[in-house]
LUMFINU-550912 format. One record per residue: residue in three letters; chain; z, y, x of N, C-alpha, C, O in turn. Coordinates in Angstrom, 3 decimals. Each point is the difference from the previous one (the first is absolute). Layout:
<donus>
DONU     r   c        nzz        nyy        nxx       cazz       cayy       caxx        czz        cyy        cxx        ozz        oyy        oxx
DONU   ALA   A          Z          Y          X          Z          Y          X          Z          Y          X          Z          Y          X
...
</donus>
This chain:
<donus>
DONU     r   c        nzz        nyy        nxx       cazz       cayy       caxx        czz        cyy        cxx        ozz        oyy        oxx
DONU   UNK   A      0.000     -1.173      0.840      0.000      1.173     -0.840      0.000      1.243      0.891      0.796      0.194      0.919
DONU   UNK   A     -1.600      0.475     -1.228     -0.263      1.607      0.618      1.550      0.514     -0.226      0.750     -0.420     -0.881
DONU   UNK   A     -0.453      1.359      1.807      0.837      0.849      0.205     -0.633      0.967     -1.060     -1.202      0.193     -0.184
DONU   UNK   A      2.402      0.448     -0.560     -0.058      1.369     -0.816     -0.019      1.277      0.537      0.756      0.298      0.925
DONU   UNK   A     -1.534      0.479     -1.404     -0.152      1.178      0.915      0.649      1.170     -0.939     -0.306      0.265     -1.162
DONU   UNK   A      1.008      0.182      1.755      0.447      1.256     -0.033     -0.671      1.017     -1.363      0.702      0.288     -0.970
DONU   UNK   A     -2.094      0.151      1.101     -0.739      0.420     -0.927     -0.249     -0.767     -1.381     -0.257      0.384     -1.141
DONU   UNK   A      0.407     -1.391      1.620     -0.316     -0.871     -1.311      0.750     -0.146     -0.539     -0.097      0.598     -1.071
DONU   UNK   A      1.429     -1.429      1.244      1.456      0.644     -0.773     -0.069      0.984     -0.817     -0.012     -0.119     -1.225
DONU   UNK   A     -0.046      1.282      1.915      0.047      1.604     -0.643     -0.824     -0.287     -1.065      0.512     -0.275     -1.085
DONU   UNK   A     -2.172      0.303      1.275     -0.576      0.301     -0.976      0.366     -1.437     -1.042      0.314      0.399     -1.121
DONU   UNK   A     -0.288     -1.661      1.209      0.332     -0.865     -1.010      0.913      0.602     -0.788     -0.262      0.416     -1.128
DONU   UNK   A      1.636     -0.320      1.805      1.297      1.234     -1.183     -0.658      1.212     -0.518     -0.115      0.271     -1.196
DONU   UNK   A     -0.297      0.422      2.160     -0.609      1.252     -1.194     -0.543     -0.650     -1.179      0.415      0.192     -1.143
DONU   UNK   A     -1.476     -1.064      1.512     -0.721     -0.682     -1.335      0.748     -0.546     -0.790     -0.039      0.538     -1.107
DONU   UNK   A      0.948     -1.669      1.208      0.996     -0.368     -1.182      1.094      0.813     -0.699      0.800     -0.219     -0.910
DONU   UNK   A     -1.056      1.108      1.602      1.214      1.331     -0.809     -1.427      0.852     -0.717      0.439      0.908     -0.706
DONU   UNK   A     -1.979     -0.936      0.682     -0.746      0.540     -0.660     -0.326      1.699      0.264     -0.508      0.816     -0.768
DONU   UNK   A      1.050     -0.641      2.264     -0.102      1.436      0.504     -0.985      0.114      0.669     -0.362     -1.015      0.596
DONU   UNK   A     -0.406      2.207     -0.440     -1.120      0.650      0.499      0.929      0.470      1.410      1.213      0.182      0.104
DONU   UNK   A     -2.289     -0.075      0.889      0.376      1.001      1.226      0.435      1.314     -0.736      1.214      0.038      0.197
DONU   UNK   A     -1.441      0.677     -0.681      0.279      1.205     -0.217      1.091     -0.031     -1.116      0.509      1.040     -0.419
DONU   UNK   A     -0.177     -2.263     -0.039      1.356      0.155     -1.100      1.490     -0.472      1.015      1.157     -0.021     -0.420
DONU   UNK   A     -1.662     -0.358      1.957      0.642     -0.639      1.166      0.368      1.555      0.310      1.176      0.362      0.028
DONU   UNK   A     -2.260      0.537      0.202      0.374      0.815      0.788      0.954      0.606     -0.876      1.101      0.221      0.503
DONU   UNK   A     -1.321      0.186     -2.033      0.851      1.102     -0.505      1.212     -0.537     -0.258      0.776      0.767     -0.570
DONU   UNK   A     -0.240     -2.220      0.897      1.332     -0.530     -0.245      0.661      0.334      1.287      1.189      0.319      0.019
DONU   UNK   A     -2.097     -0.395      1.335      0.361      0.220      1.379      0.261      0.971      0.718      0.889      0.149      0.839
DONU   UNK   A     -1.821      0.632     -1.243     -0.799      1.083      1.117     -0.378     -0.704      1.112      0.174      0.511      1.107
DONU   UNK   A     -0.643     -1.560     -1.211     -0.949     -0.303      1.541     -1.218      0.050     -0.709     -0.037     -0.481     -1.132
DONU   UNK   A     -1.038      1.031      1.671     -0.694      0.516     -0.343     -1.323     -1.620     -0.171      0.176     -1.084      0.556
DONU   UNK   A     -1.473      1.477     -1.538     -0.425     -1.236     -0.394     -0.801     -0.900      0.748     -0.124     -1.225      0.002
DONU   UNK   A     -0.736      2.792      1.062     -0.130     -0.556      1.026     -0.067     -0.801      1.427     -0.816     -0.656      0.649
DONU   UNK   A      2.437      1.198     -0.539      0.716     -1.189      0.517      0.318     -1.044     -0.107     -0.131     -0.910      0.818
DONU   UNK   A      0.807      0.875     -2.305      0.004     -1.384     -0.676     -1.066     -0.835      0.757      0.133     -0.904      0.825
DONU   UNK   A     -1.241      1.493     -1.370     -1.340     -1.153      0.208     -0.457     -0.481      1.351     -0.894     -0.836      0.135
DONU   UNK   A      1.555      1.407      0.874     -0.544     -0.387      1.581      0.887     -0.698     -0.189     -0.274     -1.199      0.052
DONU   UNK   A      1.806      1.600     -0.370      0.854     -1.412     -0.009     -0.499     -1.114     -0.424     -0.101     -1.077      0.588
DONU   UNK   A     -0.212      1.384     -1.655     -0.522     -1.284     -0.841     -0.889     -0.774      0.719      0.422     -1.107      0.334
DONU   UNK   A     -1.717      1.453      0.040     -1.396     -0.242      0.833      0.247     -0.583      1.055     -0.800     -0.846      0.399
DONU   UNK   A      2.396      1.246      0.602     -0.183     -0.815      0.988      0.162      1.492      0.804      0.769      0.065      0.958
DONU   UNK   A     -1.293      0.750     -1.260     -0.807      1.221      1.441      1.299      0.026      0.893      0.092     -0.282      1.195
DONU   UNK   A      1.078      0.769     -2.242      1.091      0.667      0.639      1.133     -1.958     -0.429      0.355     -0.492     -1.072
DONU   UNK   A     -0.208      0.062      2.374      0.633     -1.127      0.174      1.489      0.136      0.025      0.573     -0.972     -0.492
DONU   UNK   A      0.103      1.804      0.879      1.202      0.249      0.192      0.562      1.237     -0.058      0.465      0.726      0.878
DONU   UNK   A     -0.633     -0.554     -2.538      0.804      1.709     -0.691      1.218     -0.073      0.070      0.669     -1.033      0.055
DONU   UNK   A     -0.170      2.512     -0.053      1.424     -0.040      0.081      1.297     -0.512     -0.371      0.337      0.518     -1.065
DONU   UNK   A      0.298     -1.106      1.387      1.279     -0.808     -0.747      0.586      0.548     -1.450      0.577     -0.576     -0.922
DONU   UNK   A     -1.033      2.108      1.163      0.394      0.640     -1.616     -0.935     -0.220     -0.622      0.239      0.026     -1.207
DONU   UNK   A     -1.293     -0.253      1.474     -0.926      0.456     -1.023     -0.181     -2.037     -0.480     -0.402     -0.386     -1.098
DONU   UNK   A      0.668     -0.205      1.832      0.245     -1.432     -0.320      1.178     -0.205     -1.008     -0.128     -0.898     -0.832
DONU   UNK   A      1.278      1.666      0.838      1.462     -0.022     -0.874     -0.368      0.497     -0.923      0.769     -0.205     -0.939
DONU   UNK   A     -1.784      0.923      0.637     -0.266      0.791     -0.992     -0.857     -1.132     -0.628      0.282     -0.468     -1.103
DONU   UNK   A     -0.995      0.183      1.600     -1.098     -1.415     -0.895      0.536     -0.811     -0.673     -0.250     -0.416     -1.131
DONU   UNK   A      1.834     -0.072      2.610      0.359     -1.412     -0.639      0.658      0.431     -1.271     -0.112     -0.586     -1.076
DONU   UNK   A      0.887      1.789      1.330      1.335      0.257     -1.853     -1.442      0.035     -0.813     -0.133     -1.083     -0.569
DONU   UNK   A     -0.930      1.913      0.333     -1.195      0.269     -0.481     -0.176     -1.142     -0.638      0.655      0.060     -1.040
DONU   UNK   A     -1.441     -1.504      1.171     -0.370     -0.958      0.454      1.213     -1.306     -0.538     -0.450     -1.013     -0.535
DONU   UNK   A      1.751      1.152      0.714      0.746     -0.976      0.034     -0.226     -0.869      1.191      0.019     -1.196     -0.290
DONU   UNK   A     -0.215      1.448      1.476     -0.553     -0.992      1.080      1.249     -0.224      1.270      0.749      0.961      0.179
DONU   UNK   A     -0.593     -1.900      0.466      0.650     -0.098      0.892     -0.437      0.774      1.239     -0.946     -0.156      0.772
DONU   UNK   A      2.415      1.460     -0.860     -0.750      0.713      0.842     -0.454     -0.427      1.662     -0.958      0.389      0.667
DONU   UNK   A      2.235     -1.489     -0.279     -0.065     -0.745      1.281     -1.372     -0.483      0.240     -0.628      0.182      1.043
DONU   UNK   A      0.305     -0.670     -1.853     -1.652     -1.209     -0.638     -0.984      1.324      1.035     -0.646     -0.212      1.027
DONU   UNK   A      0.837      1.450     -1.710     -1.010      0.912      0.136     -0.111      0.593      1.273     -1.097      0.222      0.512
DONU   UNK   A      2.547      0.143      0.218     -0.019      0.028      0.965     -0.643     -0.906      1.316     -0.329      0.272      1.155
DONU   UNK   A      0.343     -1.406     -1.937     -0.030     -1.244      1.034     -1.743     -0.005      0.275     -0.637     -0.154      1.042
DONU   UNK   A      0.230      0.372     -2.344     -1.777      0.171      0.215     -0.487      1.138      0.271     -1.209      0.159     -0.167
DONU   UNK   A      2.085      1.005      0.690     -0.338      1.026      0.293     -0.081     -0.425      1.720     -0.610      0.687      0.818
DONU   UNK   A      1.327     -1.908     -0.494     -0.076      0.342      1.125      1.538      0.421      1.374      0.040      0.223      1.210
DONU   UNK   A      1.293     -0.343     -2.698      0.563      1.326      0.801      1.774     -1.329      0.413      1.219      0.145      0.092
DONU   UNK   A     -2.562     -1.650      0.051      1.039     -0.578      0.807      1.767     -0.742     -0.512      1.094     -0.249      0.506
DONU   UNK   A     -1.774      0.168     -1.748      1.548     -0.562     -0.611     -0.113     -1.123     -0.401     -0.910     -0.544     -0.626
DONU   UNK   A      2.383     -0.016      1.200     -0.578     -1.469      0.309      0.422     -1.074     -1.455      0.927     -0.123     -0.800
DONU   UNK   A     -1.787     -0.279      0.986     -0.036     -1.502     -1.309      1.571     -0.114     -0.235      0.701      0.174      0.996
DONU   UNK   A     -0.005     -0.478     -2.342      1.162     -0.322     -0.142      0.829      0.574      0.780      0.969      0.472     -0.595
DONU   UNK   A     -0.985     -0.280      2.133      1.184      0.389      0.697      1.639     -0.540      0.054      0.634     -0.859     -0.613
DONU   UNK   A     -0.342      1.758      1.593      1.603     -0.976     -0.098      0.353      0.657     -0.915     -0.532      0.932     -0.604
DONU   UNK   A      1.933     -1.700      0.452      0.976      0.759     -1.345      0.283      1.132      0.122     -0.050      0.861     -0.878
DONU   UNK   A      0.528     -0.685      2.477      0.563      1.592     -0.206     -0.655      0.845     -0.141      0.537      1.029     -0.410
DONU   UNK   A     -2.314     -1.008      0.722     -0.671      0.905     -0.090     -0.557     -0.345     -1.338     -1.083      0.542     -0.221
DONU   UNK   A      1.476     -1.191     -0.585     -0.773      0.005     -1.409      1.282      0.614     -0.736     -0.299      0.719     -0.954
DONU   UNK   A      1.599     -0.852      1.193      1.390      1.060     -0.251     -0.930      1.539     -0.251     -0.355      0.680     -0.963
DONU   UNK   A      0.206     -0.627      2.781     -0.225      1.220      0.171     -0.975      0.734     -0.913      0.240      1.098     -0.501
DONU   UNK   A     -1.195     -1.694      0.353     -1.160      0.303     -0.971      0.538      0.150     -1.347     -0.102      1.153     -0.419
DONU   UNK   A      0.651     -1.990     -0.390      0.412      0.097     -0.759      1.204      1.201     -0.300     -0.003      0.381     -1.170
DONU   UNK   A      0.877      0.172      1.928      0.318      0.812      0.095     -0.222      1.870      0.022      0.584      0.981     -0.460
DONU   UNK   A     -1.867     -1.292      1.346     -0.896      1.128     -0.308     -0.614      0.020     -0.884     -0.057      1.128     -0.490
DONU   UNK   A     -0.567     -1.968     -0.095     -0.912      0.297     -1.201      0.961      0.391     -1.172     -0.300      0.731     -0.944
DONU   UNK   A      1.496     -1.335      1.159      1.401      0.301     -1.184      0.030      1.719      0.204     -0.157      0.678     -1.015
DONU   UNK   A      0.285     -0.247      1.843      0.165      1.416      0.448     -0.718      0.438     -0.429      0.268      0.437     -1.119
DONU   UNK   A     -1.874     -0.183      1.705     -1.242      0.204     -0.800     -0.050      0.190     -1.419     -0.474      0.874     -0.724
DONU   UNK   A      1.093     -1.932      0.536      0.032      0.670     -1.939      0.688      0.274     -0.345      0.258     -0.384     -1.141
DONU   UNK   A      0.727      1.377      1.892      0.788      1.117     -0.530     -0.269      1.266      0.311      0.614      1.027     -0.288
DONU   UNK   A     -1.771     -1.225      1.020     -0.527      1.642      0.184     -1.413      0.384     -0.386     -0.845     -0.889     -0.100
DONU   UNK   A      0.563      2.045     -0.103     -0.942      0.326     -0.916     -1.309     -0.101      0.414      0.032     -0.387      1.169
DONU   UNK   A     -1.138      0.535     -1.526     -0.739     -0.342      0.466     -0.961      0.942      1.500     -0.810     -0.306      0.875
DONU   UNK   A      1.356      1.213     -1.214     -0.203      0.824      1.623      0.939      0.134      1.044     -0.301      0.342      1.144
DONU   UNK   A      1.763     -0.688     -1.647      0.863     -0.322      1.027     -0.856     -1.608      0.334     -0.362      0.115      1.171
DONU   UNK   A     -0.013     -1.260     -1.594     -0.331     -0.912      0.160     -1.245     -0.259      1.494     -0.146     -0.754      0.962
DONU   UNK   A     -0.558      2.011     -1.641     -1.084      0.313      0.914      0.370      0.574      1.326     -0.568     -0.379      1.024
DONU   UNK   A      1.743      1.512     -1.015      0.122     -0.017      1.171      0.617     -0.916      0.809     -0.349      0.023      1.180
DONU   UNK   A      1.102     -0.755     -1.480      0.443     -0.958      0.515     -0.931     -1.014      0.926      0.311     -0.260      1.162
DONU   UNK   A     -1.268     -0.181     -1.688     -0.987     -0.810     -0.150     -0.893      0.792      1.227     -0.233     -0.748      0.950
DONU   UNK   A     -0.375      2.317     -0.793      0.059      0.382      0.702      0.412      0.177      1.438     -0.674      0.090      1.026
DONU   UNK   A      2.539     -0.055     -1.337      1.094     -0.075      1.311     -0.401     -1.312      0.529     -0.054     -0.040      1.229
DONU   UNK   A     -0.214     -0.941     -1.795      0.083     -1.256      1.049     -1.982     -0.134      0.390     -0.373     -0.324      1.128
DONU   UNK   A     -0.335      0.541     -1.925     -1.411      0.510      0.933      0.179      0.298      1.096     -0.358     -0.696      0.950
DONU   UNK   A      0.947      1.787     -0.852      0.744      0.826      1.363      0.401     -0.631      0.910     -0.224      0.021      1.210
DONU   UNK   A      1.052     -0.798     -2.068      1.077     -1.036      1.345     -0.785     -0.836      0.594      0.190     -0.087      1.214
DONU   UNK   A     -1.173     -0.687     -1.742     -1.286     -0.906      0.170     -0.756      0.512      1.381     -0.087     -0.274      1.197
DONU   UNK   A     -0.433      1.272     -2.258     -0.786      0.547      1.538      0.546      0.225      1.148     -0.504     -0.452      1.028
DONU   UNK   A      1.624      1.189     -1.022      0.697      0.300      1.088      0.565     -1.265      0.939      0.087      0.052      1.227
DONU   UNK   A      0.306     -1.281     -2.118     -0.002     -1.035      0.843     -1.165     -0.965      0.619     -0.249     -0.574      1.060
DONU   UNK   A     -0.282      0.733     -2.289     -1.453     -0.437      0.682     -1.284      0.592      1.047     -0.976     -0.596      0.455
DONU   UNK   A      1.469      2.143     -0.279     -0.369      0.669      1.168      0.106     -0.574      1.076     -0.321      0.574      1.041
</donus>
């Protein structure tokens, strides 16, 4: 069985929730055009927010999404780091949705900077 791609996910959920790119964007503000390189494949590895935003969007596992983005999270994992996860995402949904974003942001940051 083929590996699932990233884009395809996305656009399959948009489709079973019956949304247009542009009914994506006005729930989002990511704009529709973006959406669609996501979707297509162009743009392989969008931002971790703009992925958190899909998965609540979507109902999707946001880990799942991350993982086909590319951004290295590992299958099942140990316990403590599936704690940990679970913990943050608990947090996550107590803050709003642009505190959410920056957050999501702050560790972009941290990423790069370690991965520099």
């Amino acid at each position: 069985m083929a590996k699932k791609k990233l884009g395809d996910v996305l656009k399959d959920a948009r489709k079973e929730f019956g949304l247009s790119l542009r009914e994506v964007e006005r729930e989002t503000e990511i704009s529709n055009a973006h959406l669609s390189q996501v979707e297509s494949g162009k743009i392989e590895k969008p931002d971790m927010a703009l992925l958190y935003t899909l998965a609540t969007l979507y109902h999707l596992d946001y880990r799942e999404l991350l993982s086909l983005a590319g951004y290295g999270v590992a299958e099942g994992g140990s316990g403590r780091e599936r704690q940990r996860m679970s913990v943050a995402m608990r947090a996550m949904g107590e803050l709003s949705a642009k505190e959410q974003n920056e957050v999501l942001g702050f560790m972009s940051e941290v990423r790069k900077r370690r991965d520099a």
